[in-house]
Every structure is written in C-alpha cells, then in structure tokens.
C-alpha positions, 0 to 999 in steps of 0.5 A, a space after each residue: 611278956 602278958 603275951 607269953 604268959 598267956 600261952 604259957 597257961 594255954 598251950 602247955 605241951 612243949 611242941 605247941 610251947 615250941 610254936 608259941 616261941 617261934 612265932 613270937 619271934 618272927 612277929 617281933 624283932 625284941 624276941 630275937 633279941 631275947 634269944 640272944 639273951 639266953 643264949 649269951 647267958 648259956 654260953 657265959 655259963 659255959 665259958 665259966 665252967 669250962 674255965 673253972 674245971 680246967 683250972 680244977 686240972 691243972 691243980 694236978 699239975 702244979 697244986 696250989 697253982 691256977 695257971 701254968 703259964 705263970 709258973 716259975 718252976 715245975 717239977 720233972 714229975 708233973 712237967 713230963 707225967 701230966 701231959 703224958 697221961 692226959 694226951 694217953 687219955 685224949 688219944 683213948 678217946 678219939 680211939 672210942 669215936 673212930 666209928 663215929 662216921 661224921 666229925 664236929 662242925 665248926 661254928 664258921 663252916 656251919 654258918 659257911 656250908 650248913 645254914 648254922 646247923 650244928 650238933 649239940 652232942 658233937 660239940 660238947 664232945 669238942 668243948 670237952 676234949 679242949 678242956 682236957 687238952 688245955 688241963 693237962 698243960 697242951 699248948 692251946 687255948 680253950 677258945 675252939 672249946 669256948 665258941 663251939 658250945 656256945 655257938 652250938 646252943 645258939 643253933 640247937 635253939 634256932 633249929 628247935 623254934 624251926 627258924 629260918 636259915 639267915 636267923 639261925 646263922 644269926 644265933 650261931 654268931 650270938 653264941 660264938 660272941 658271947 663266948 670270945 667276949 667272956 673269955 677275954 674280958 671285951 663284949 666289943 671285941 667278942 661281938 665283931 669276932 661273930 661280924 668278922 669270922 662267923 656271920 661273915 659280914 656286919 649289918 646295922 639289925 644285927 648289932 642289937 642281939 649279937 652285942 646282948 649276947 656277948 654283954 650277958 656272957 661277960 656277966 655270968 663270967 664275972 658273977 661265977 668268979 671265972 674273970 681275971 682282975 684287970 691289967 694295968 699297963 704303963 702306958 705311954 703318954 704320947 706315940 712317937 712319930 718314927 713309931 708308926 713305919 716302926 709297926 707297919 714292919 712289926 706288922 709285917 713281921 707278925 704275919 710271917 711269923 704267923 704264916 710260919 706257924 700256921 705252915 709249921 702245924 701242917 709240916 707237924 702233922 704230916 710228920 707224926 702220921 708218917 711217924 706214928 700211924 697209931 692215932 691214939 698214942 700221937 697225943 701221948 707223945 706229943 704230951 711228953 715232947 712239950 713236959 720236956 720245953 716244959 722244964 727248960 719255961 713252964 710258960 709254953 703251958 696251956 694257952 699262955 694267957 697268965 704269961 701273956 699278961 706278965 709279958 705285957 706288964 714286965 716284957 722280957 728282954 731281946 734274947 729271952 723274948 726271942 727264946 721264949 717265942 722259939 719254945 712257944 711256937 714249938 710247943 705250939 705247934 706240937 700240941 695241935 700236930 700230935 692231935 689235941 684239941 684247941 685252938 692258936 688263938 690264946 696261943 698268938 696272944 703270948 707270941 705277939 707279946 714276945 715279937 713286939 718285946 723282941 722288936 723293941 730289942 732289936 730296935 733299941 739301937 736306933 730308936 727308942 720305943 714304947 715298950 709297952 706299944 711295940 707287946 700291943 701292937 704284936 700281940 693284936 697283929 699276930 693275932 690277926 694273921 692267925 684268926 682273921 680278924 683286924 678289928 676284932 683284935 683292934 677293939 680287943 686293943 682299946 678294951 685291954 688298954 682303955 686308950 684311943 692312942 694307943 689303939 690307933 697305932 695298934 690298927 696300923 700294926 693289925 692292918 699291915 699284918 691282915 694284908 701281908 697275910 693276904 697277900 702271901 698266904 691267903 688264909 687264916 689258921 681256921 680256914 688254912 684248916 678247911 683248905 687242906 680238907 678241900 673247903 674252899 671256906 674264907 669266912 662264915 659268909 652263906 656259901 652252902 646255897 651255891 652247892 645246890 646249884 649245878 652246873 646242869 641247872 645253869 649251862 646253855 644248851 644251843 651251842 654252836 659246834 664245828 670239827 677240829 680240822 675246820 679252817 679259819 677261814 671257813 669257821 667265820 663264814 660258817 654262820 651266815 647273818 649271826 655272830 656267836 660267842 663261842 664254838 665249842 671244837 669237835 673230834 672227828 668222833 664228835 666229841 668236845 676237844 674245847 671251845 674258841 671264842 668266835 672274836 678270835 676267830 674273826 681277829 685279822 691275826 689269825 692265819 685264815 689256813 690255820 684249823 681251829 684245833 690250833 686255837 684252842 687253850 692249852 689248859 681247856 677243860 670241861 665240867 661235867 653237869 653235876 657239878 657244884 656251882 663252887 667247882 665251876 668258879 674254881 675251874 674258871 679260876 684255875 684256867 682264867 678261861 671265860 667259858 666252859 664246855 660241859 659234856 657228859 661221861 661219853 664226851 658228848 657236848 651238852 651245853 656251854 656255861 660262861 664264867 660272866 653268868 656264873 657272877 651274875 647268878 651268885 649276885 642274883 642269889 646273894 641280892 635275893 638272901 638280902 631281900 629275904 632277910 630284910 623282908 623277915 625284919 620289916 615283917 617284924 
C-alpha cells in the first residue's frame, strides 16, 4: 500500500495512474485480488440499486406492497394497465435503439467469443430495461440485469489497466459472482456460478479473487438493507431410502420440464413476429396477456422469489401446485416471447418449487415423502436444466437450508436433471439462445482465439489427386513405393468431387473395376480456405468424415485439412493459453 501511495503523490495524471495500477497487478497477484475487491463492491452497489428502485415500481402496481409474487389480491386496474403501460415503454425504447448498429454482449459470450470485452454503456442499457420489465410485474428475473452490469464493471476495468486477455476473463466472472451471490443471499453459489457458466472452467488461483468478489457483493446487499430475512425451512430429520430413485425421477421430470420451457419461449417469439410485425408494441401486448394470469394468481409477477419463498415454507397442494405451474410457465414464457428484458432463472426457482410440490402430491399414494425435500430438490433440479449449472444449484442448496443431508439428495436430483437435459436437448436457456443466433457457444470457456485460425492457415498443400474415372485397381498402383492417405477425386474439368481414403482403396472388398468416383461419400463436402477453424469442426461433425478437401471459389483443389490435426491444433492452442496464464501467475 506505501507502494501505491508513493505513485500516487508522483504520477497524478490518470493515464500514468493507469500504468501504475497495471503494473502493480502483473507483479503481485494481492492486487488482483484487490480488484476483485472492487469489483464485487461495484456490483453489490448495483445489485442493491437495482433491487431498491424495482421494488420503488412496483409500489406502482400494487402500493404498500414490495413484492408482487407474494400477493393475494390485485385490482383489475393495476393487474391489466401497469404491465401494459410498462411493456408501451420498453417497446418505445427499443424503437429508439433500432439504429444502434450492435447489440449487448453477454457476460458468457463475451468471456466465449470476445477475450471478456464488454461495453459498459450497452449494459446499463440491459440492467436498466430488466429493471423496467421486472418492475412493472413481467414474469422474469433481474438476474440477466444483475450479471451483466456487474460483469460489465469487472471488464470495463481490466480493459482500462489494459490487461491480458485470461485476466480480463478473470474480472468479467468476478463481476457476474459477486452479482448472483448478492442477489441470492449465497457467495458459494454466486462464486461457482462465474467457474461453471462465465470462466468456463475452475482452477485453484482463481478461487481467491473470484470468492472476495462475491463475499464483498453480499456485504454492500446486506448493509444497503436490499436482503431478504433468512428462510427457515422444516427440515426433515432423516432422508428416507425410497427418497433417493424417488428424486432421480423428479430429476428427470425437472429437465423435461425445463426443456419444454426453453422450446415453448422460441415457439413464443415465433408467433408474436408472425403475429405482430411492430417490435415495439409486442411488450405491450405480451404485458396485458400476463395482467389477465395476473388476476386469475398474482403470484405469476416479477420473478416469483417472495412466492418462491411461501411455496418453500407453506408448499401448495397437488392441483394447486399443478395449477400454479401452468400459469407460471405461461406468463413466463410470454414475457420473454413479447421482448422483455430478463432472464428464467429467478423464474425456474418457483417453478421448481411448484414441480417438487406436485411430485410429492402425485406420489403420496404410494409413498410418503419430505415435502420439504421433494420443493429443494425441484427447485435446485429445474434450475439446472435452465442455467447449466449442477453445482452452482448444489451450493445454492446447502446456503438456502444449512443441511449436508439435505444437499446430498438434492445433488441426486440436480444431476440427474443436468444429463437428461444433456442428453435430450444439449442446451442451457443461455446457450439454447446463442444457438438460434447461430453461435455454437456452451459455456464461457475461450473460444474466440479459434475464429483467428482459418482453414488456409491449417490445410496441407501436397495433395495426391486422380480423375474420377480411374479404376480401383489402377488407383493402388498408381503411387509407386509410397502409400497416401487420401486422394482427393477430380472431374474431368479438374475440379475436386471429394476425397477417398487410400485404405479403402486398397481394402481387397473393393471391387478392383469399380471407378473411385463409386467410393466417395454421399455427404462429401469441401471448405473453403477462409473459413474459421469452428466452421471446419462443425463441418467434420456434420459429415463424421475424417478429412476434407479445401478448394477455392472456381473449384479448384487447394489443400487437404484432416479432422485428427484440427484436434491436435485446438489442444496445442489450449496447452499454450494454460502455459501463458500460469507463466502470468508465477511472474507475480
């Protein structure tokens, strides 16, 4: 600290304050534990706001009360004319950003694609209309809002001390950690939600600064006033034996559940652009559909997180738990198809509640379970069919109920759900969203590097190449003393049909009169040699073909790239990102 005083009272312009800090943190790891610091204070500060002038909202909709969802009642007038009259605003404000040429960047897709650059103004933009949405009763939750301006300070800071890539990344999690652990009372939880979903990965140097980011978000939370009280939930003594292939089904019923969901926001959307081409009046519109579930439960507003907490202390019986999850799941599923702003995360958190009530309902007949047990355990499983994140839900299990046992036979349920999601769907509602914009994005891990590679840069250029009507039997005569792997097939124009391996050329199940034009693939396919090395491993994906010809626009053979190099190069690439960042650490 004398240190940086020192500096301070030398160099007072900010740029050589600027390069002061940086090098302070490239020489000591402490520092970047510092920064981490600050940043888990920044986004504390804005979890807290953005919680407090949401509830100021939705003292609009339903004055004297802070949280919708715990409602009991709500007039007509403000059910149907608030979310009406908030989504009229949202839609306005989208029409006044159509020229904005770019759209936000997620905290996932900037660790992903963009080294965890992130524009600061773009996100308050996203924190801002997720406030409004969330405010004026949509059924969504302020978490998209919560990590995206806090990951959004963690970049805007690396950038500035002109960091490397692997720390930037670094602040970006911090950021998004210290936002999910303030705003769900659980640093642990908050803390792997950043290993899991926006670093991509755990790592022992990282535990330090992203662990004090999240622990210094909780405090400012909690000295702002902007916490809940904690719940207290009657736990059950002991886990009955029959409980535990009991919750491997609730698992399984969460992820089809959640799966449904996810598919049933995309069949949404489609419908309101088909329905309504105006952008700008869908939120209006999708605002006055959920005021009408509104009135039938006022517990299908805003996230759901004070109607989560009853229906974890009181949980509703079968048909009303059954009910509630219809109304739910529908008001969800509006809100984000009409083009609020949020996320399903909050949102999961009550419909996994409500599943787990209704699966101790519909079991009741046969066997007697921990109500209690059955709400956890289908809250934290649907959760993770949502955001991906088994553990994460895991730690949000043993900070919500304080109990080893407990979390143990919630893992079982959280797990289950995590590969049947991965086994039937693939996706989480994250990147289920990059994959129908065309990103081939499954967690924050370092992807971007590899759209500098192209296939050019890669391919091999001595190819081995014959004429279509050649014979077998001329083709394994036709390169004396030497065996290659593939030849790539010509047309008598000479240009490239495709390529066959030269072992099946010399496989003795190969008719010897048949022409090499028989032998290749039904799905061959070429790349072109600007393409991405991403578009090359999707293309081997796509044909399950161990190497492709490479030819320019004219069809003209150029090179040959093989799907066993492509591996070798992108573990190469990742082995050399390893060395760099822990070369950075031993440096410090």
């Amino acid at each position: 600290m004398t240190g940086l005083l020192d500096h301070l009272r030398t160099h007072k312009t900010p740029a050589r304050l600027l390069l002061t800090l940086r090098a302070l943190v490239r020489t000591d790891s402490l520092w970047l534990v510092a920064l981490a610091v600050l940043i888990g204070l920044l986004a504390g500060g804005a979890v807290s706001l953005m919680t407090k002038a949401t509830f100021l909202v939705h003292q609009i909709l339903a004055p004297g009360h802070s949280r919708l969802s715990g409602l009991q009642h709500i007039t007509p007038l403000h059910a149907l004319l608030v979310p009406i009259f908030g989504g009229l605003l949202l839609g306005l404000w989208n029409l006044a950003l159509t020229r904005q040429r770019h759209r936000p960047v997620d905290p996932i897709e900037a660790n992903a694609l963009h080294g965890g650059r992130m524009n600061l103004k773009d996100s308050l933009i996203v924190a801002g209309q997720t406030v409004l949405s969330n405010g004026c009763g949509a059924s969504i939750g302020l978490e998209a809002g919560f990590s995206q301006i806090g990951a959004a300070f963690g970049s805007r800071i690396g950038r500035n001390l002109r960091m490397h890539r692997a720390d930037i990344r670094l602040l970006v999690g911090c950021g998004a950690a210290g936002a999910i652990g303030a705003a769900f009372d659980a640093p642990l939880a908050g803390a792997f939600y950043a290993f899991e979903l926006v670093i991509g990965s755990y790592a022992f140097p990282l535990l330090a600064p992203v662990a004090c980011a999240s622990l210094c978000a909780l405090a400012v939370v909690h000295l702002a006033g902007a916490n809940l009280p904690e719940l207290s939930l009657a736990l059950p003594q002991a886990i009955p034996p029959l409980a535990y292939p009991c919750l491997i089904l609730l698992g399984i019923a969460t992820a089809l559940i959640g799966v449904g969901l996810m598919k049933s926001v995309t069949l949404t959307e489609s419908l309101f652009r088909r329905i309504l081409p105006p952008l700008w009046l869908r939120p209006a519109v999708g605002g006055l559909l959920v005021g009408l579930l509104a009135l039938i439960s006022p517990s299908v507003l805003s996230s759901g997180h004070m109607a989560m907490r009853e229906g974890l202390i009181m949980p509703p019986t079968l048909w009303l738990a059954i009910g509630l999850l219809l109304l739910k799941a529908l008001a969800s599923t509006i809100s984000i198809g009409s083009g609020f702003r949020g996320g399903l995360f909050f949102a999961s958190l009550y419909l996994g509640v409500l599943t787990g009530a209704a699966f101790t309902g519909l079991t009741a007949p046969l066997l007697s379970l921990p109500i209690t047990l059955c709400t956890v355990a289908g809250m934290c499983a649907l959760a993770t069919t949502i955001i991906g994140g088994p553990f994460t839900m895991i730690l949000l299990a043993l900070e919500t109920t304080h109990s080893a046992n407990m979390t143990a036979a919630v893992a079982l349920a959280a797990i289950t759900s995590s590969l049947t999601t991965r086994r039937i769907f693939g996706y989480s509602f994250t990147t289920w969203r990059f994959h129908l914009r065309g990103e081939n994005i499954r967690s924050g891990v370092d992807v971007g590097w590899m759209r500098t590679l192209t296939v050019g840069q890669m391919m091999r250029t001595q190819v081995d190449t014959l004429p279509a009507e050649t014979s077998v039997a001329q083709a394994r005569t036709a390169f004396t003393g030497r065996a290659p792997r593939y030849i790539v097939v010509l047309d008598n124009q000479h240009h490239c049909m495709g390529l066959v391996e030269y072992a099946q050329v010399q496989s003795m199940v190969t008719p010897a009169n048949h022409p090499l034009q028989s032998l290749l693939p039904s799905d061959s396919m070429v790349l072109a040699p600007e393409d991405s090395l991403s578009r090359a491993l999707a293309a081997f994906e796509s044909t399950s073909l161990p190497a492709l010809a490479v030819t320019d626009t004219d069809h003209n053979v150029l090179g040959i790239l093989s799907e066993r190099y492509v591996l070798r190069r992108y573990a190469e690439e990742l082995e050399r990102t390893r060395r760099e960042l822990a070369g950075e650490k031993h440096r410090r």
